[in-house]
C-alpha positions, 0 to 999 in steps of 0.5 A: 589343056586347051591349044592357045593358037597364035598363028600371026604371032612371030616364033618365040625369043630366047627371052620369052621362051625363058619366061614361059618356063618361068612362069610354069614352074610351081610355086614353092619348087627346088629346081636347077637351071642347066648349062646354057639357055635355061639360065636365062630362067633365072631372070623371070622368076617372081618372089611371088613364086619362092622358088629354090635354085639348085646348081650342081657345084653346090649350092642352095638359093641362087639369084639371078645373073649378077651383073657391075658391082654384084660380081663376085668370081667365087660365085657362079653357078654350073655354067661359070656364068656369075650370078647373085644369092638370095637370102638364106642362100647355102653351099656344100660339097660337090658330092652333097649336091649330086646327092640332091639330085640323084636322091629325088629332092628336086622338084623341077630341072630345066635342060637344053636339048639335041634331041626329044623323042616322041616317048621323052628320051633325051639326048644332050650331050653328044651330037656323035660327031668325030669332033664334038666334045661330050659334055654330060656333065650332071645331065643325066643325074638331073635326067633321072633324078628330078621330078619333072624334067623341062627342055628348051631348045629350037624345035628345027635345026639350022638345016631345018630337020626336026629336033622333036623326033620319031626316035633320038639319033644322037647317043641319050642322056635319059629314057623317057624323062622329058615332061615338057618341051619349050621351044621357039614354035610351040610348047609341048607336053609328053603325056599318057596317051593310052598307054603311050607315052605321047607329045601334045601340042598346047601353043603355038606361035609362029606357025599353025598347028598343022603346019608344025606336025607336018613339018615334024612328021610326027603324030600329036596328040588331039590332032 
């Protein structure tokens, strides 16, 4: 894929980093949105696209966020966060959906991250801290069961360490999951590189390409 530079262009928000996941999600896909960001997903797909919502606490079809008078307590998705149901919409049991999603039905899953390795490892549910509360939750199902795995996250902590890295430092979710990586400066995709797992660069925003493999120290590919 050719690299769409846009060295002026400020660093992508949280909304259109949602809509350039939307957007490459492929028509006629089953996919779960996780906990956090990646509901904001949601929000950007097109009827044109017919894409299935998948959430982990069982169901089928879901719409996005509700928001006044489309409130309904009983409906909400892994996260609690109200949302709407589209037609033909289902629900089942808590076990039937983990069943979907360690069986290999779902097409696309979309995760927040603390972490992604050079090789795609994914770590995001525990920073190891003492205080940090592990979270896991269905992540590791999703991480291993689904076809394509997407991750959005900011690619620099608020301290300014890289979050794409040589190895993950935090305890993994998933060994070499992660197909594309969505974040703030720039869009990655983890490819076959001769025979290596290997992340490569196809937009940039905010800060030019090399700019952004010598803040993350790491080697892209094509560059």
């Amino acid at each position: 894929m050719s690299l769409k530079v846009r060295p002026t262009a400020a660093r992508l928000s949280r909304q259109e980093l949602a809509q350039a996941v939307a957007r490459d999600i492929a028509s006629g896909s089953y996919a779960n949105l996780g906990i956090g960001q990646p509901t904001m997903v949601a929000d950007y797909l097109t009827p044109e696209q017919n894409v299935t919502l998948h959430t982990e606490n069982g169901m089928l079809g879901m719409g996005p966020k509700a928001a006044a008078e489309q409130v309904d307590a009983d409906l909400i998705n892994a996260g609690k966060v109200p949302v709407t149901e589209l037609p033909g919409a289902s629900y089942f049991h808590h076990a039937d959906s983990f069943a979907m999603m360690r069986g290999g039905h779902l097409d696309v899953c979309v995760l927040g991250a603390f972490q992604v390795s050079v090789t795609g490892d994914l770590a995001n549910w525990s920073t190891g801290e003492p205080d940090a509360i592990p979270a896991v939750g269905g992540a590791m199902d999703l991480a291993i069961g689904a076809k394509e795995v997407f991750v959005m996250m900011s690619l620099f902590a608020r301290d300014g360490t890289p979050k794409l890295v040589q190895e993950c430092t935090y305890p993994v979710t998933g060994l070499s999951c992660v197909t594309r990586l969505y974040t703030d400066y720039g869009i990655f995709h983890i490819v076959d590189d001769a025979g290596r797992r290997r992340p490569q660069l196809v937009e940039a925003h905010g800060l030019e390409p090399a700019e952004i493999q010598e803040r993350l120290q790491i080697d892209l590919v094509g560059m």
